[in-house]
N, C-alpha and C positions, 0 to 999 in steps of 0.2 A: 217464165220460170219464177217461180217464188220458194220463199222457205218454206221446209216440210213444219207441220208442227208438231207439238209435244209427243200426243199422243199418237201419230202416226211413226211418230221416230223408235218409241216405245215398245208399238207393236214390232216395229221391224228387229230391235234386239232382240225383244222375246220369242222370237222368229227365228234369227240365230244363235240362240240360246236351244233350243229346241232342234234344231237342225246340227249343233255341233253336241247334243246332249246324244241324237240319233247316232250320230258319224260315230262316234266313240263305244257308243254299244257295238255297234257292227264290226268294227278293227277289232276290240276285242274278242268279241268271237270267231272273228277271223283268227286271231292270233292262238287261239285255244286250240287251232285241230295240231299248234307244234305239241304240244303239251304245257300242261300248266307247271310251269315251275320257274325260279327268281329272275334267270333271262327275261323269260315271255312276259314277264308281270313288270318286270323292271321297263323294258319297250313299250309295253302298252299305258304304262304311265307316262310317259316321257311323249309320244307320243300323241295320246289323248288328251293331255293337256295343251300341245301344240295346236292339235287341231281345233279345240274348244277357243282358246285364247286368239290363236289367229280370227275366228270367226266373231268373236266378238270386237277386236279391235278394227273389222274389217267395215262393220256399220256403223261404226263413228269416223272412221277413216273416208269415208264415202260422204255423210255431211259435211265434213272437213274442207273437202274438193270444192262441192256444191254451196260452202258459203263461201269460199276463197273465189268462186265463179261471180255468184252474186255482188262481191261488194266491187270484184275489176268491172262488170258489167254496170256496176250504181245502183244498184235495186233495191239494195239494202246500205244504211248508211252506215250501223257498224255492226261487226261481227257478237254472235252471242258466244263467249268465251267459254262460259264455267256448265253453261247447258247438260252438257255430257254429262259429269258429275252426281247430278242430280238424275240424270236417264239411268245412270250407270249403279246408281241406290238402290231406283228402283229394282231395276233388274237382278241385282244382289237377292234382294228379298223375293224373289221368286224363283230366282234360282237355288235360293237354302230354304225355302220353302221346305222341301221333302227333307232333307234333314233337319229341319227342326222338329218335322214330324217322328222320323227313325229315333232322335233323341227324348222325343216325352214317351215313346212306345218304349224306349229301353230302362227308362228312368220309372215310370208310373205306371203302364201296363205292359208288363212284361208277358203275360199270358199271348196278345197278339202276338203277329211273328208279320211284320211290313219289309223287312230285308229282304227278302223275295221280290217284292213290287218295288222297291227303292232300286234295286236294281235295272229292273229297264226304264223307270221314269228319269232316274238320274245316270245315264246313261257312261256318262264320262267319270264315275266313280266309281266303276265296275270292276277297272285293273287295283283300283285301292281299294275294294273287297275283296278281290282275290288274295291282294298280299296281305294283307292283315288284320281282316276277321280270319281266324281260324276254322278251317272248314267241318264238319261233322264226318265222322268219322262210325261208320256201324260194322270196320271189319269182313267177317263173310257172310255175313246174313241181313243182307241188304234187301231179300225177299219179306224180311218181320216188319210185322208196324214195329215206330221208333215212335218214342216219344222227343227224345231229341233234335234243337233244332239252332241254325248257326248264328237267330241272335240274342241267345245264351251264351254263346263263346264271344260275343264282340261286347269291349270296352266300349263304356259311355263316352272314352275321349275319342271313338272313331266319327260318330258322326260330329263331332266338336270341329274336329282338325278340315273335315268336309266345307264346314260353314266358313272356318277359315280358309280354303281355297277357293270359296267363289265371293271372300270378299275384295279380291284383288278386279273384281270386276269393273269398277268405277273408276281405277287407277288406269286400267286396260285402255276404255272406253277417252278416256280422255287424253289418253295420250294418241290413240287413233286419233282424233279429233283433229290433236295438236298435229300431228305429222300430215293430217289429209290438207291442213288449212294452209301448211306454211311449204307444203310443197315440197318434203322433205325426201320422198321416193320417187320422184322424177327421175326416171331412166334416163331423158336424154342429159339433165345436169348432173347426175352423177357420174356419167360414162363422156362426159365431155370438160368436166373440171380439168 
């Protein structure tokens, strides 16, 4: 057994980056057959960010294990500390990827409409379009072409506040780390302290 490297580490958060981007699409429209309204939106945020944030603290928390394995074993002389950080950067930046994109389509071309497709690529921002882009509204004639579309109704600061929730990503990631390294959720010493 050796250390994984960079880039294999990389892949695997973008991995669950994508996997908890999916998980959160899905609950959400699980959540929708209650009805859309501040309950269901309130849940699915709360939620969706559990399920997002558990999965990426879970593939640094798993390196964590596997160097704290390596250095009791000697295979490695010392542990790489700050590693995550830098994994966790990255993965920041490709996780706000689509919202940076939602943000120059809202700012510079407005004629496109990406909130549509922002939707299922970012998957875990779903229940925070629901609550706060306002939705389009045509009334009883839902049968007419609209020209109307819902990202006209959403504030520039929506996908701002976006990018600020997947900057917490590197913070996540390295505290996984820290807790997989130092042995912190060991069932049997906590249930035996």
């Amino acid at each position: 057994m050796k250390r994984q490297s960079f880039a294999m580490l990389l892949l695997k958060g973008v991995g669950y980056i994508v996997l908890g981007n999916v998980m959160c699409l899905f609950m959400t429209m699980g959540l929708a057959m209650f009805g859309v309204n501040m309950f269901t939106n309130i849940l699915a945020m709360l939620c969706g960010t559990a399920i997002f944030y558990m999965l990426v603290f879970t593939v640094a928390w798993k390196d964590g294990n596997a160097e704290r394995t390596l250095l009791k074993n000697g295979r490695v002389e010392k542990p790489l500390k700050y590693r995550w950080i830098l994994i966790g950067a990255v993965m920041f930046v490709i996780a706000a990827a689509p919202s940076v994109v939602l943000l120059l389509n809202k700012l510079f071309f407005p004629e496109e409409d990406t909130l549509y497709l922002y939707r299922f690529i970012s998957g875990s921002a779903f229940p925070f379009i629901n609550t706060f882009v306002p939705a389009v509204v045509t009334e009883n004639e839902a049968w007419m072409p609209t020209t109307l579309r819902q990202i006209d109704n959403m504030s520039a600061l929506f996908p701002t506040l976006m990018i600020a929730y997947y900057a917490l990503i590197p913070a996540v990631t390295q505290l996984g780390y820290y807790i997989g390294f130092t042995d912190k959720l060991n069932t049997d010493k906590i249930m035996y302290k």
